[in-house]
C-alpha atoms as one frame of an Amber mdcrd trajectory, in Angstrom:
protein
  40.605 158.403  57.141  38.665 160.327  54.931  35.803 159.197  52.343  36.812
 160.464  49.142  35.885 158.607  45.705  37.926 158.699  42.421  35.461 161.441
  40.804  36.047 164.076  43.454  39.494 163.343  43.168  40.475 163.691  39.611
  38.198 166.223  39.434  39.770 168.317  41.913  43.211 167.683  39.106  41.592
 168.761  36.108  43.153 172.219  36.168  46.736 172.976  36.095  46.881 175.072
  39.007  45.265 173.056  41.392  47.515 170.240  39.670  50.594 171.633  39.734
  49.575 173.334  43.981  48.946 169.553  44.563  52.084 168.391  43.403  54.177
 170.812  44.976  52.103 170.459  47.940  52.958 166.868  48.037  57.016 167.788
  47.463  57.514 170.224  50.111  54.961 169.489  52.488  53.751 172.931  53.022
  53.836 176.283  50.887  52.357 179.621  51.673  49.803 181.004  49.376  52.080
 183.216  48.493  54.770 180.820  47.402  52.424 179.548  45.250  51.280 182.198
  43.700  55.364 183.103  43.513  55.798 179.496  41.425  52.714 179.328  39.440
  52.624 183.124  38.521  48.985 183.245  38.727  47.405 186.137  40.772  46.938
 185.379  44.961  43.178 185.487  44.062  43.681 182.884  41.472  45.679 180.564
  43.389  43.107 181.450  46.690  40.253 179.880  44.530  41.918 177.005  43.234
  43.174 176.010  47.390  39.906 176.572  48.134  38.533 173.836  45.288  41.157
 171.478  46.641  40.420 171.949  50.535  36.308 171.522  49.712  37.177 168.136
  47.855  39.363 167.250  51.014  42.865 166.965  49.416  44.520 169.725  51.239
  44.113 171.794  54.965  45.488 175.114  55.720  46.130 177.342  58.146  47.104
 180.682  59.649  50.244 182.122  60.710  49.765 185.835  61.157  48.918 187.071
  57.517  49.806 183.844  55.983  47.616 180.947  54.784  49.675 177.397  54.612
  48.729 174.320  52.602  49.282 171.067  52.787  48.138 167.871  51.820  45.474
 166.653  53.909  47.606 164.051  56.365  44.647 161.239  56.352  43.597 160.946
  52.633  43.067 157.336  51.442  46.273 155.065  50.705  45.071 154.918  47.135
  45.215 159.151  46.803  48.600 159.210  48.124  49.944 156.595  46.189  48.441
 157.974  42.497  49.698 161.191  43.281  52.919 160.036  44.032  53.031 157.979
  41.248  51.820 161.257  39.148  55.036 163.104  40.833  57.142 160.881  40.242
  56.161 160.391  36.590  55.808 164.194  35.894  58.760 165.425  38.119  61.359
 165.672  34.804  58.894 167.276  32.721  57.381 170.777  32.048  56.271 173.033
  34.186  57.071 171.027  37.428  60.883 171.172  36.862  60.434 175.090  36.437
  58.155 174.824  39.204  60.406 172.907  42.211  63.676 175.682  40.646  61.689
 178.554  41.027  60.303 177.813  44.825  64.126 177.122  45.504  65.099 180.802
  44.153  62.177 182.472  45.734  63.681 185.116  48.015  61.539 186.650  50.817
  59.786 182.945  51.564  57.981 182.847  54.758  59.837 182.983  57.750  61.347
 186.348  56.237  59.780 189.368  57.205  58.000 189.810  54.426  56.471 186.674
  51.486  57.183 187.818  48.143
């Protein structure tokens, strides 16, 4: 299990595309960078940044398929991370931009597995 402390954590949040990565992230287990970038509609170098914030603090790995990058929540964070950001999903999940968010990742054409990410 990883050492992490509150600070780092909430930290990491403080910026709604690492927030909103995160969240989604912790929906659907594990999005391209370019699914992200897709969602949010910030540029790939944007959304490349803000992973990298979030892997550094330890809240999400990644890794390589071909061209891709994948994210996902890092699978031993502390019992308290999981459950605040689960709490945070669940509080946050009928509100703006995360409904926009989870109903444009299901309309995305071209997701990975495709021959081609959007």
């Amino acid at each position: 299990m990883l050492n992490i402390n509150p600070e780092t954590v909430l930290s990491a949040l403080d910026n709604s595309t690492r927030f909103r990565s995160v969240l989604l992230l912790l929906e659907h287990g594990e999005l391209c960078v370019c699914e992200l970038t897709h969602v949010i509609g910030a540029s790939q170098p944007n959304i490349s940044r803000n992973l990298a914030q979030l892997r550094e603090a330890g809240l999400v790995i990644d890794r390589r398929e071909g061209q891709w990058i994948y994210y996902q929540i890092t699978p031993d964070l502390p019992e308290w991370v999981i459950k605040m950001l689960q709490a945070v999903a669940l509080g946050s999940e009928k509100t703006e931009p995360f409904q926009s968010d989870h109903k444009a990742l299901a309309a995305m054409s071209g997701r990975p597995g495709a021959k081609r990410c959007a």
